[in-house]
C-alpha positions in Angstrom: -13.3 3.3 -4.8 -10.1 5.0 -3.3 -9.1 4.7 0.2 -7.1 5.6 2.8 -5.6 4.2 6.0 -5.1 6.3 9.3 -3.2 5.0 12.0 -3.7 6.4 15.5 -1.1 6.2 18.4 1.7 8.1 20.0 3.3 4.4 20.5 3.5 4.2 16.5 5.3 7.7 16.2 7.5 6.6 18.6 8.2 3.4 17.6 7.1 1.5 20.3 5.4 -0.8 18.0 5.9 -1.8 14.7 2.6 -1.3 12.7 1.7 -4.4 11.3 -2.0 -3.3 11.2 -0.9 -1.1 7.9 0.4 -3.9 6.2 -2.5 -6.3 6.4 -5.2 -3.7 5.4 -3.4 -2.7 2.8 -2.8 -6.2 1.2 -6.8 -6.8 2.0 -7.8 -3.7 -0.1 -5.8 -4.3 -2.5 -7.5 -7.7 -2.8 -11.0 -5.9 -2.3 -10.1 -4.0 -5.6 -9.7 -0.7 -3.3 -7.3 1.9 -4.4 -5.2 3.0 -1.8 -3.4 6.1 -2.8 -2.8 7.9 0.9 -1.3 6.4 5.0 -0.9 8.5 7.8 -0.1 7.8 11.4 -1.2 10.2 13.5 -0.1 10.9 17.3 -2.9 10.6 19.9 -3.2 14.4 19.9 -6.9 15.7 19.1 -6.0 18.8 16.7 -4.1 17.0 14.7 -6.5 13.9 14.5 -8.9 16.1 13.5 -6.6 17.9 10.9 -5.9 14.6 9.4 -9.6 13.2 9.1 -10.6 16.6 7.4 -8.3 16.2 4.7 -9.0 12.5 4.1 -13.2 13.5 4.0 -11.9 15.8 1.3 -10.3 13.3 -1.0 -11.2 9.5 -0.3 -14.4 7.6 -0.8 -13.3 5.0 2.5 -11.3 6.0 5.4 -10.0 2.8 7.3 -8.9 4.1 10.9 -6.7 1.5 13.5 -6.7 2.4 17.2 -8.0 5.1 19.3 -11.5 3.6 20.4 -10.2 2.5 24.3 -10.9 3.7 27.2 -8.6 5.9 27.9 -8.4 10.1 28.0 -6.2 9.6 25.1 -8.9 7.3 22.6 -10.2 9.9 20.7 -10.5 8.3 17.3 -14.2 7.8 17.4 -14.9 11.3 19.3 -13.2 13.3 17.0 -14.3 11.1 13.6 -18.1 11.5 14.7 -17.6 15.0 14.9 -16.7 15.7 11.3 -19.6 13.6 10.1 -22.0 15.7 12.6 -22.8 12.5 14.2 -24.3 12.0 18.1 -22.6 9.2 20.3 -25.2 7.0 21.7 -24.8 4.1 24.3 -25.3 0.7 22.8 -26.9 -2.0 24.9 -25.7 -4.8 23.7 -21.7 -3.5 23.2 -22.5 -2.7 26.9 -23.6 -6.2 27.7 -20.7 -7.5 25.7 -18.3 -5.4 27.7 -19.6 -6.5 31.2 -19.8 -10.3 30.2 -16.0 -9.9 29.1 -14.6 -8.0 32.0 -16.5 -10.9 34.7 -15.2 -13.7 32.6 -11.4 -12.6 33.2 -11.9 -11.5 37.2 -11.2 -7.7 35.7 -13.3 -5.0 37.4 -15.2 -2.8 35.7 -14.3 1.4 35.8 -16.8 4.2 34.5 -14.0 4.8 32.0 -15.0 1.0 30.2 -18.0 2.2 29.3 -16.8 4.9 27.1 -16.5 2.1 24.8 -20.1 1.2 23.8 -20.9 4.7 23.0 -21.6 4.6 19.1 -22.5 7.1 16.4 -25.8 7.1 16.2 -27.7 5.7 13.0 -24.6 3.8 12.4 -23.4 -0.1 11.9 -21.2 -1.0 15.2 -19.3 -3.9 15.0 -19.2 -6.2 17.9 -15.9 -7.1 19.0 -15.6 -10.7 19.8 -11.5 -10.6 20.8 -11.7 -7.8 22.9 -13.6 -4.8 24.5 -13.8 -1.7 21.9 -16.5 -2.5 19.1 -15.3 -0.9 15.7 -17.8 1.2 13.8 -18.6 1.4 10.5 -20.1 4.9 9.1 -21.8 5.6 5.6 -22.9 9.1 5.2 -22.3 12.0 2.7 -20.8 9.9 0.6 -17.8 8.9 2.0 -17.4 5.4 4.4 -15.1 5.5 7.4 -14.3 2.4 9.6 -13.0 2.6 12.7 -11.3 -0.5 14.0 -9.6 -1.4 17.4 -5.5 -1.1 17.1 -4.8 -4.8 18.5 -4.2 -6.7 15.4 -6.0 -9.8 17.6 -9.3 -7.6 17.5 -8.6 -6.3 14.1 -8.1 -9.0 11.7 -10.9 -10.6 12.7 -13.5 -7.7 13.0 -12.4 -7.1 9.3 -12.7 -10.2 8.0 -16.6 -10.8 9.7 -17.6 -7.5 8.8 -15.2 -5.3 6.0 -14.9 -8.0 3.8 -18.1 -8.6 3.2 -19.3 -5.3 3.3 -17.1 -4.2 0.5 -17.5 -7.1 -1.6 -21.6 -6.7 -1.7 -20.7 -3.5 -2.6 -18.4 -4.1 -5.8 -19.3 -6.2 -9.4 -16.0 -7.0 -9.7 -14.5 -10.4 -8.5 -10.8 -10.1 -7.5 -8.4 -12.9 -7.0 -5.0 -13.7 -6.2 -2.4 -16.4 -5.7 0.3 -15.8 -4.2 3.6 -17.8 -5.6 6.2 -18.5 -3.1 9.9 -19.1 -3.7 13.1 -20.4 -1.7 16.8 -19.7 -2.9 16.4 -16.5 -5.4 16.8 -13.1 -4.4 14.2 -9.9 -5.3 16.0 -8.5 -8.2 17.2 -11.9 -9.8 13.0 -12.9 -9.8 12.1 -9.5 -11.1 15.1 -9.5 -13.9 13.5 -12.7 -14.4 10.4 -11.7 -15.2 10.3 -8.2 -15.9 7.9 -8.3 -18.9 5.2 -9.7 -17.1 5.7 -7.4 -14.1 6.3 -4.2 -16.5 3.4 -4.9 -19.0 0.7 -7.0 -17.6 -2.2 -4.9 -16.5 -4.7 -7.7 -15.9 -3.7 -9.9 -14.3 -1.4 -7.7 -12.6 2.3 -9.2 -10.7 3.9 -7.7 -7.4 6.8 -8.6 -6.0 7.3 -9.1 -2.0 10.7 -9.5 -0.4 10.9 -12.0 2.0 13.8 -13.4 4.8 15.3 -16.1 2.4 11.8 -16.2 0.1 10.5 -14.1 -2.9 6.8 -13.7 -3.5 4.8 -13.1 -6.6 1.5 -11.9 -6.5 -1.2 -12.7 -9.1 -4.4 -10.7 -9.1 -6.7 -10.4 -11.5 -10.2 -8.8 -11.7 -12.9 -10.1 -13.6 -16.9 -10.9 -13.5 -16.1 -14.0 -11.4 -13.6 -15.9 -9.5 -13.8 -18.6 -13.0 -12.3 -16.0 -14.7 -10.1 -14.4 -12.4 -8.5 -17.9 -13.0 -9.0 -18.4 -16.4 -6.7 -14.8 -16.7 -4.1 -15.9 -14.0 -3.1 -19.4 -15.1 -1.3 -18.6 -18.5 0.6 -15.9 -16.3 1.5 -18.4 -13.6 2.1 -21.3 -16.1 4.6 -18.4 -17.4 6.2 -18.1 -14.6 6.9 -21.7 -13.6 8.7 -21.4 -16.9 11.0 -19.2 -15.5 11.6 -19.6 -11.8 9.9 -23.3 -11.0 12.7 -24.6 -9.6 12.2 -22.0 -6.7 8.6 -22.3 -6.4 7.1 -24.5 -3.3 3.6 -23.3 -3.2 0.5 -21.0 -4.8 -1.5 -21.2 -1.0 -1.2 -17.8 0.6 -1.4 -19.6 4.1 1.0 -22.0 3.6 4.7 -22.2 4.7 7.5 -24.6 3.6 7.4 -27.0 6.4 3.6 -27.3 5.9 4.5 -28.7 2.4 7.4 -30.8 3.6 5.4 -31.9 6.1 1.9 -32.5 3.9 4.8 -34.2 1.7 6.2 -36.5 4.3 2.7 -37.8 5.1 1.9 -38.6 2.2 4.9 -40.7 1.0 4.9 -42.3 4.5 8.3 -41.2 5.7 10.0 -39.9 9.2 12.3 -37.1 9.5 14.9 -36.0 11.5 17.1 -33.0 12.5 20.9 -32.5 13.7 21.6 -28.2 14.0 24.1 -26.5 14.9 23.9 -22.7 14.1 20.4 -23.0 13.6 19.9 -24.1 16.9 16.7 -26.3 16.7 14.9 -23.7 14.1 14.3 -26.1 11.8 12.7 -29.1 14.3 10.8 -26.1 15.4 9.2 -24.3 12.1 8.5 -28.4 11.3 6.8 -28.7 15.0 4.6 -25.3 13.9 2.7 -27.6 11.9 -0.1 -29.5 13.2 0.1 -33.6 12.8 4.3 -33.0 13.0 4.4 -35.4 15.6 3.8 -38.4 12.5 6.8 -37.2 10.4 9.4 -36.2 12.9 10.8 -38.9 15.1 14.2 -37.1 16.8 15.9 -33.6 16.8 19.7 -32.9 17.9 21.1 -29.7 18.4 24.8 -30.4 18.1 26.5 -27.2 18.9 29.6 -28.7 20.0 31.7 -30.8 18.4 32.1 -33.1 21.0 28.4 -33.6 21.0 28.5 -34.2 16.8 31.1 -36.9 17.7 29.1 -38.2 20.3 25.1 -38.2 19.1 25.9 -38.5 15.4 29.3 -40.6 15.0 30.7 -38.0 12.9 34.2 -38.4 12.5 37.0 -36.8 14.6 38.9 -36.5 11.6 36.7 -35.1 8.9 36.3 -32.2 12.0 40.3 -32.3 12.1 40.8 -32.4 8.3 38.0 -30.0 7.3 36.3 -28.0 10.9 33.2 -28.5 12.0 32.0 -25.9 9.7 32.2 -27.8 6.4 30.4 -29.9 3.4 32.0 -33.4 4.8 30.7 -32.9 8.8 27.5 -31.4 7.5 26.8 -34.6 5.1 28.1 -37.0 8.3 25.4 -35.2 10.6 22.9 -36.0 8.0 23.4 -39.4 7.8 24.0 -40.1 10.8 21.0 -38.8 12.6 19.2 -40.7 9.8 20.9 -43.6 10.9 20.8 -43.1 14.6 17.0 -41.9 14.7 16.4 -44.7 11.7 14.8 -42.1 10.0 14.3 -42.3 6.3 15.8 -38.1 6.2 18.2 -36.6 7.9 18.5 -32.9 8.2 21.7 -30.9 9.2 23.1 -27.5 9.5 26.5 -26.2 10.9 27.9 -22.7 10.0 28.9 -19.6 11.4 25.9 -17.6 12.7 28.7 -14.8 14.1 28.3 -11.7 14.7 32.1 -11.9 14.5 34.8 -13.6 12.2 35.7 -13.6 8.4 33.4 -16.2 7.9 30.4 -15.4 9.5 27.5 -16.1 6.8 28.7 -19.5 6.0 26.7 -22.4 6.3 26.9 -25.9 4.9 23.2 -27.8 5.1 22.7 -31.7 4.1 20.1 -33.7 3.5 20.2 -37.4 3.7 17.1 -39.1 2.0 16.6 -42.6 2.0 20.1 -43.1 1.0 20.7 -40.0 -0.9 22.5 -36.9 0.1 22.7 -33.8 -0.8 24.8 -30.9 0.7 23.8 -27.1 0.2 26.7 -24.2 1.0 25.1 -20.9 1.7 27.3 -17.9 2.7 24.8 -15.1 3.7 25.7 -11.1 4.8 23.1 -10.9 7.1 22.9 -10.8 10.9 22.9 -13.7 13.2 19.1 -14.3 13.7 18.8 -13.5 9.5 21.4 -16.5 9.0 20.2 -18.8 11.2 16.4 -18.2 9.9 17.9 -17.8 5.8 18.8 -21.8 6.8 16.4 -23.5 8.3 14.7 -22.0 5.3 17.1 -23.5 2.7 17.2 -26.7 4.2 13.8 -27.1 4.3 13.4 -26.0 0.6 16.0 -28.8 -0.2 13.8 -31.3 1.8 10.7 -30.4 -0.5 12.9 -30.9 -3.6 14.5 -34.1 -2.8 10.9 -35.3 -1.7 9.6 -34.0 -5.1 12.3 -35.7 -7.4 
């Protein structure tokens, strides 16, 4: 089936917001085996709402709308969708009962406006918003299936995923599955060069390449009878890849993050961590402390930002910051060790560069890792802008961590 994706909101024109809902469904129906060949985001204006849903009735079998189904003068997704099908609003009793229970739970009172909400097409599948007030609506007439969903990606995802998902998969005889490989310390074009055969030729299973902040990642799909072999086509093509770019790879789990492998790897081998940043400014403790169970792996974090304090908390040298600055492979290696030493943790974690936005050397980063004896120092000098940098390390350190864990 082909499908396509209207966004409503004036915000979204504006740029108010930045429309994440757009990515996600079009990742999701991608994975659903649905071909989506048109977007639009369309102002909260009802002429041209209308305009836009005509000309997707006339050329896609599933319309996926986001936002427009408030309460306000302005939500007119579901109005002005259910006219174009010739379809009746009707008050639902139990989106009504939802609403009320909602709006008492959080002390908010209730307007006549609210109930705009639970009117619904009638004939038609609503579906019950457990995140918020708006129930989306899912309509199968004529031949063509629109779905209206709520615009907060909180309400969204979820509604999708209970009821989209499902729906669209009961509907197909096709099984589609991905894996999603994830890299550290390559950039777009060097993967893709890489691996331009399998991305230019292979058909099924199919590879995409996503950018990332610091990360590449490769997506496998394939499409087959069943998910055995949707794997039995992607494993040659990942075993292909490993060939080529393993040493960047740190996970196939589309959920997973590098500091939930370092720290799945950590607990496993028994070890403590612990961090000493300067320009990063405690972004690394912090993506580790994202991670549920961190608390068993990471004993201390410093953020050294002066040198005074890395003299002071760590015991690096006054003269390797006199003989080489603060900003350099010997201090970063002397941070490592010594809040490894300090913390007596078995690794020690530094970073110390120049985060800018000003100077000749902004970009430059030296990051260490000292691991149970062992230290290894990684010199990064990056174009980006501050935030980029200081995110592009804690990245690359962590990477480093997984590898020195894994060797």
């Amino acid at each position: 089936m082909n499908c396509e994706l209207i966004c409503v909101g004036t915000e979204l024109l504006l740029g108010n917001i930045v429309n994440t809902n757009a990515r996600y469904l079009s990742e999701k129906c991608a994975e659903l085996g649905l071909s989506m060949f048109y977007q639009t985001v369309v102002g909260d204006n009802p002429q041209r709402l209308k305009k836009v849903v005509q000309e997707a009735m006339s050329r896609s079998d599933v319309i996926l709308f986001s936002g427009g189904l408030g309460p306000t003068s302005d939500d007119l997704t579901k109005e002005t969708v259910c006219e174009a099908f010739g379809i009746s609003l009707v008050e639902d009793a139990y989106a009504k009962t939802m609403l009320e229970e909602r709006m008492h739970k959080y002390g908010r009172k209730i307007i006549e406006n609210n109930y705009k909400q639970v009117m619904v097409p009638e004939g038609q599948t609503v579906l019950y918003n457990h995140n918020g007030t708006a129930p989306g609506i899912l309509i199968d007439k004529d031949n063509t299936i629109a779905i209206l969903l709520p615009g907060p990606p909180r309400e969204l995802i979820p509604m999708f995923e209970e009821y989209c998902i499902p729906f669209f998969k009961k509907r197909s005889n096709v099984t589609i599955r991905s894996i999603m490989v994830k890299m550290i310390g390559i950039g777009e074009s060097d993967a893709a060069a890489r691996i331009a055969d399998l991305i230019l030729n292979s058909q099924n299973p199919t590879v995409a390449p996503y950018a990332k902040t610091t990360q590449v990642h490769l997506r496998i799909t394939a499409r087959a009878e069943n998910e055995e072999d949707c794997m039995a086509l992607i494993k040659p093509v990942y075993h292909k890849i490993r060939e080529k770019l393993g040493e960047f790879i740190y996970t196939t789990q589309e959920n997973e993050e590098i500091e939930d492998v370092v720290i799945r790897n950590l607990k496993d081998k028994g070890l403590k961590i612990a961090c000493a940043e300067s320009c990063t400014g405690g972004m690394v403790a912090a993506r580790l402390i994202n991670v549920a169970g961190a608390s068993d792996c990471l004993s201390e974090s410093f953020i050294t930002y002066s040198d005074e304090s890395k003299i002071r908390l760590l015991g690096v040298s006054p003269d390797t910051i006199k003989a080489h600055s603060a900003v350099s492979e010997e201090c970063a290696i002397e941070m490592a060790e010594g809040v490894a030493r300090i913390s007596g943790s078995d690794i020690g974690v530094a970073t110390t560069g120049y985060a800018g936005p000003d100077g000749e050397d902004v970009g430059l980063v030296y990051m260490a890792v000292s691991c149970q004896g062992e230290t290894e120092v990684l010199r990064m000098h990056s174009g980006h802008e501050r935030n980029m940098i200081r995110e592009a390390a804690a990245l690359r350190v962590l990477f480093l961590v997984y590898k020195m864990l894994n060797n």
